[in-house]
matplotlib code that plots the C-alpha trace (Angstrom):
import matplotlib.pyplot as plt

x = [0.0, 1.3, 1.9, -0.7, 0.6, 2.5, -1.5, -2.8, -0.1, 0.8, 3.4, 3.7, 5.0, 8.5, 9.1, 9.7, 12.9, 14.3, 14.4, 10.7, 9.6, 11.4, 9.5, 5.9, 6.5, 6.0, 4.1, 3.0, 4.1, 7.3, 7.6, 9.0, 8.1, 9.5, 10.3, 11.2, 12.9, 14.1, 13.0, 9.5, 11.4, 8.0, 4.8, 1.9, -1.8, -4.3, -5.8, -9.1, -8.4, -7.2, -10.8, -11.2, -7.6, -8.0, -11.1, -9.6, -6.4, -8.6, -8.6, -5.2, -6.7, -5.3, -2.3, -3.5, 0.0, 2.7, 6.3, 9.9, 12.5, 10.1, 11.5, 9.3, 8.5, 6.2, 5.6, 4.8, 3.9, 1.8, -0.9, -4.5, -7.2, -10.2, -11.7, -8.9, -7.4, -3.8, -3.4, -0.1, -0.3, 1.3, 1.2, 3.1, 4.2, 5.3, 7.3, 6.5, 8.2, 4.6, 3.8, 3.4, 0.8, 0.1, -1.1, -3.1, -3.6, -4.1, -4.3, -6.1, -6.6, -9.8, -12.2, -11.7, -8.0, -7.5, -7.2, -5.7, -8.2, -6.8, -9.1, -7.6, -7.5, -7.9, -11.4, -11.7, -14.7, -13.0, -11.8, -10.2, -9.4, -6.2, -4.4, -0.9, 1.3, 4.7, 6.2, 8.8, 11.4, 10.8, 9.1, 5.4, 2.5, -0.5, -4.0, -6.7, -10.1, -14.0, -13.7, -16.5, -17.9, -18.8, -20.0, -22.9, -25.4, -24.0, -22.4, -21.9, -20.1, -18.7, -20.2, -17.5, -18.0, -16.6, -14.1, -10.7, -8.2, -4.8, -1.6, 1.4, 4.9, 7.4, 10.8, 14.6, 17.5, 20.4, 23.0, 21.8, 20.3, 17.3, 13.5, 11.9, 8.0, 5.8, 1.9, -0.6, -4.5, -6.4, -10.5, -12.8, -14.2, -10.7, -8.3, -5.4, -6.0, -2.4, 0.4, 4.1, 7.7, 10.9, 13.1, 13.9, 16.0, 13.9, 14.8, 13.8, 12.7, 11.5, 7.6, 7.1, 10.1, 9.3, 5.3, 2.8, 3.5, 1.2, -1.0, -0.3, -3.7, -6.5, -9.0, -11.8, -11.9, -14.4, -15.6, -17.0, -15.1, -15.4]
y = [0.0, 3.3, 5.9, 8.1, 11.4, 10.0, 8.6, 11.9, 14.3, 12.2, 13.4, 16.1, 14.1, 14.0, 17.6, 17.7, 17.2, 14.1, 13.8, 15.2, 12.5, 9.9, 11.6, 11.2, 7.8, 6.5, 3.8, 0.2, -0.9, 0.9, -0.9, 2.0, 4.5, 7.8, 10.0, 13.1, 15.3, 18.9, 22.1, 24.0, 27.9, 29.5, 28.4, 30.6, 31.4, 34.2, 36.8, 35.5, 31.8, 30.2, 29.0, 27.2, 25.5, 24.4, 22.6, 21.1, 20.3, 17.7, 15.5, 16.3, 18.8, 21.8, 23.5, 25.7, 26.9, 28.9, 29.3, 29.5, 27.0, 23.7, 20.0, 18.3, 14.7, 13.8, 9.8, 8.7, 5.3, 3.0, 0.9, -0.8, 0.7, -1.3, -1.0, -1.8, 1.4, 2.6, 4.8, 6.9, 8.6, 12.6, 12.5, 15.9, 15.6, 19.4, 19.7, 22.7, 23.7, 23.8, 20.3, 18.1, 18.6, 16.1, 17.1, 13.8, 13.0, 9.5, 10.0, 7.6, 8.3, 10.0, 7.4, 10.2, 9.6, 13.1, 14.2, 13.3, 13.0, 13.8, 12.4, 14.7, 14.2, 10.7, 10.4, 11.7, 14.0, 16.4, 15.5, 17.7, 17.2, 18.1, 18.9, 19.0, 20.3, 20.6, 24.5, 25.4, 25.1, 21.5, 21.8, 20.7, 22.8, 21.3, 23.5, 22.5, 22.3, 21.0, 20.3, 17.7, 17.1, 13.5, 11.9, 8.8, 9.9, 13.4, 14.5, 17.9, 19.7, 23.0, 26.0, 28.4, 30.8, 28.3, 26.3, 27.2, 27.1, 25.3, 25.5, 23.7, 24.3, 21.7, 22.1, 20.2, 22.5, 20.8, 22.8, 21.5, 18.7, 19.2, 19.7, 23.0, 23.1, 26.2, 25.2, 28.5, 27.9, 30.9, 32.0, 34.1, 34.9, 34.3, 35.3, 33.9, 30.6, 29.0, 28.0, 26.9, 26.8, 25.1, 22.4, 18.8, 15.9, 12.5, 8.3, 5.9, 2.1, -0.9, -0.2, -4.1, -4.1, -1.0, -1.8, 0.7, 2.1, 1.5, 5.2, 5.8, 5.2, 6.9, 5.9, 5.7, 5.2, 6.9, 4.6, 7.8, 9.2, 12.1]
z = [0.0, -1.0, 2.0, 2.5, 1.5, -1.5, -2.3, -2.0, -3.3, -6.1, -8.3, -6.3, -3.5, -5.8, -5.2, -1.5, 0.2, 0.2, 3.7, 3.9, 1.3, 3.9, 6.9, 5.2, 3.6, 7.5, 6.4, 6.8, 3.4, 4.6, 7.4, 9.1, 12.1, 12.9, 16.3, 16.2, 18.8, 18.8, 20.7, 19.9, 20.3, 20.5, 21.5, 21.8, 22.2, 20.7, 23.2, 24.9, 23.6, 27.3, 28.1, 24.2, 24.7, 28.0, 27.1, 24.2, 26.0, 28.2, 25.5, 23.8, 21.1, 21.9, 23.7, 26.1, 27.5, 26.1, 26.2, 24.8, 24.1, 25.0, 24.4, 22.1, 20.3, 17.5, 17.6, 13.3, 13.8, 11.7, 12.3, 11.3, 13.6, 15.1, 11.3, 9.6, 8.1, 7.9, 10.5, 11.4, 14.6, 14.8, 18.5, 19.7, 23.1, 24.6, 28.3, 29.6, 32.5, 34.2, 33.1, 30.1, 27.1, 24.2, 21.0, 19.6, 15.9, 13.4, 10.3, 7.5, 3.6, 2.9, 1.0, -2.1, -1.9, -2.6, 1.0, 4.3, 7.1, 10.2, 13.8, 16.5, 20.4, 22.6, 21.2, 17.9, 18.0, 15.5, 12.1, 9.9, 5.9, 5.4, 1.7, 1.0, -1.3, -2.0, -2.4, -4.7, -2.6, -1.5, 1.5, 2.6, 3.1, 4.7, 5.1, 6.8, 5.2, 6.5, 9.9, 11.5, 14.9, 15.9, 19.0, 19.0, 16.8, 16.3, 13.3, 11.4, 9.7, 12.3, 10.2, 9.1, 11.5, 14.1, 12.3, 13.2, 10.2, 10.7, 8.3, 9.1, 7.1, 7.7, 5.7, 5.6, 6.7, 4.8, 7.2, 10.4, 9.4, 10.8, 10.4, 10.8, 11.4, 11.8, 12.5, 12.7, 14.0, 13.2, 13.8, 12.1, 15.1, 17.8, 15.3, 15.7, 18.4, 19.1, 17.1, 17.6, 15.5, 15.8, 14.9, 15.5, 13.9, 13.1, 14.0, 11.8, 13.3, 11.7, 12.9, 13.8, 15.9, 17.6, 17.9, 19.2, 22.8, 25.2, 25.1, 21.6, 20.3, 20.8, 23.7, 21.1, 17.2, 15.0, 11.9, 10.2, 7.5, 4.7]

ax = plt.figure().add_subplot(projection="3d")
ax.plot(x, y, z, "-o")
ax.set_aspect("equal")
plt.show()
């Protein structure tokens, strides 16, 4: 099975990095799993958001704290959910000097294969469509699109007015040899919400030999998709 955002960018996928096309060709046809550890050297939040994020923080959404200079690790590992799908977990984990916050996502291909859909926190009552595209100077551009509520019976669509707006930029510095990620959330009503930018260098494993870690998963899967 091809990776999932070599399946959705398609040829596109070519003109990223080479070390970016390694990073998101985490995969199980791969066999491979990534972690990633560096230094966030700014992490903030929007004016009036604290209440919003420390809702969504409860259940690993959101980042409700801010600071400089915070360690950080992204886990990429990849495995079937309960129903079956590829799944490769972006779980952000952020030490702040007041206390640890995760930032939970798995990520499956979109039924129309044109899209990454993205289930975010331990229970995934949001998920987000997410396109990619590679910029012209190799690195990744991801924007957020319809963003969708789902719990039991419940599901919609969040009406623009609501929907906060993420963009991520994730590029290869070839003289440090590291990542560098920049990730913007932005409101038409909040302005911006939070965001965060640094750097971090990237471990490759054999994904069967290093398994899934205990916590890894989500606490609940959502069959729903598109």
């Amino acid at each position: 099975m091809t990776a999932i955002f070599r399946t959705v960018m398609g040829a596109d996928f070519d003109r990223l990095h080479p070390e970016l096309q390694r990073r998101f060709s985490v995969g199980l046809d791969s066999n491979t799993a990534c972690t990633g550890t560096g230094v966030m050297h700014r992490v903030w939040r929007g004016r009036f958001t604290k209440p919003f994020l420390a809702l969504g923080a409860t259940r690993n959404i959101l980042l409700s704290r801010s600071g400089t200079e915070i360690p950080f690790t992204i886990e990429n590992v990849p495995y079937r959910d309960t129903f079956g799908r590829e799944t490769v977990s972006f779980v952000r984990t952020f030490l702040f000097p007041s206390g640890v916050q995760r930032f939970d996502a798995q990520m499956v291909l979109d039924p129309r294969g044109d899209r990454v859909l993205d289930y975010l926190g331990t229970h995934q009552h949001l998920a987000s469509e997410l396109h990619p595209v590679a910029e012209p100077d190799g690195s990744l551009l991801i924007r957020s699109g319809d963003l969708h509520f789902r719990e039991g019976p419940v599901d919609f669509r969040m009406p623009d007015a609501l929907h906060a707006r993420a963009e991520v930029r994730e590029s290869f510095d070839d003289a440090t040899g590291r990542f560098r990620i920049r990730v913007t959330v932005t409101s038409p009503v909040l302005g911006p919400v939070f965001g965060y930018e640094g750097s971090f260098t990237a471990r490759y494993f054999d994904a069967d030999t290093h398994g899934v870690r205990a916590g890894l998963r989500p606490v609940r899967e959502e069959a729903r998709q598109g």
